[in-house]
C-alpha positions in Angstrom: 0.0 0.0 0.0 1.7 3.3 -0.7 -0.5 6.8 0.4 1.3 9.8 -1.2 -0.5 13.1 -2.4 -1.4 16.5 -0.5 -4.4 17.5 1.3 -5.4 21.2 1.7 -7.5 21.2 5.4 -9.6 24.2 5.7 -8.7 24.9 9.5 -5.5 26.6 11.5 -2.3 25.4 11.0 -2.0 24.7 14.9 -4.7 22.5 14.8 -3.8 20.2 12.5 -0.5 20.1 14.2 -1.7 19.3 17.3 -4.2 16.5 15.4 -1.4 15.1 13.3 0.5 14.5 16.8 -2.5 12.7 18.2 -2.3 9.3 17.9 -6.1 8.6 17.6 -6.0 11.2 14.3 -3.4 8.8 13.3 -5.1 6.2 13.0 -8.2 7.8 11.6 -5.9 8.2 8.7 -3.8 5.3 8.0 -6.5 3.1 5.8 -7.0 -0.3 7.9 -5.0 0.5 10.4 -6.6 -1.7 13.9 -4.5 0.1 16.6 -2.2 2.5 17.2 0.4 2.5 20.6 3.0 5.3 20.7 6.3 4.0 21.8 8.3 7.3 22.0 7.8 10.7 20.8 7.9 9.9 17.4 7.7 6.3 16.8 4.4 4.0 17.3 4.0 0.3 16.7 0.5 -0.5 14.4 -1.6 -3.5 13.5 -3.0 -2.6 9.7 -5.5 -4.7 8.3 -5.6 -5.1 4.6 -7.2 -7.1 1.9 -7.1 -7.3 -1.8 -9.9 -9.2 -3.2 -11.0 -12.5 -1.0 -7.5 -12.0 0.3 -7.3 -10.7 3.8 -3.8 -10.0 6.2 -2.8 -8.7 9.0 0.8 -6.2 9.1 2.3 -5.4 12.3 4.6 -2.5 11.8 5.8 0.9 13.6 5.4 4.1 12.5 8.1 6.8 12.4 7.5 10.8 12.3 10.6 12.2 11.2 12.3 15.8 9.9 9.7 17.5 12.6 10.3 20.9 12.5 7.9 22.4 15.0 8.6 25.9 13.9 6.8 25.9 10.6 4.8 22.8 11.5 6.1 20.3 9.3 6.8 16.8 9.6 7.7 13.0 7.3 6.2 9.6 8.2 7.9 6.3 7.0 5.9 3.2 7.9 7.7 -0.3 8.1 5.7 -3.7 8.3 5.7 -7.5 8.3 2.9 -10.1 7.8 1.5 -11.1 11.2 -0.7 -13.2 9.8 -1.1 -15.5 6.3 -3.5 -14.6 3.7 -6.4 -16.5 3.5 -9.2 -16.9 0.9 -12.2 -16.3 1.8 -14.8 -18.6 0.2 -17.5 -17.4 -2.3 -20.5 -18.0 -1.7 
């Protein structure tokens, strides 16, 4: 799964700093994505959930914010995952 593009949000700039930095938002925004635990300021671990037709997995990965630059509000995030679980078929009915 890759999630690249811009979004322009119609609200302060503080406030979507202080959502991006929420790890609930996060979540929110990452498509599939179970749970969310912060491990330090700018790492947290996630379960993801995806499927691709009758296939279904599960991807345990972290989460890294990086290049934060409070000052201007501006920020990176790399996610790295593995398979937690094998991808099964789902019979049709």
């Amino acid at each position: 799964m890759e999630m690249t593009g811009e979004q322009l949000i119609p609200v302060p700039q503080a406030e979507v700093w202080r959502a991006l930095n929420d790890p609930e938002v996060l979540k929110a925004c990452i498509p599939g994505c179970e749970t969310i635990e912060k491990v330090s300021d700018n790492e947290y671990r996630i379960l993801i959930t995806a499927a691709v037709g009758p296939v279904k997995a599960k991807f345990t990965g972290k989460l890294v914010l990086s290049d934060l630059n409070r000052a201007v509000r501006r920020a990176s995030a790399r996610a790295a995952r593995r398979c937690r679980s094998r991808p099964k078929a789902r019979p049709r009915a």
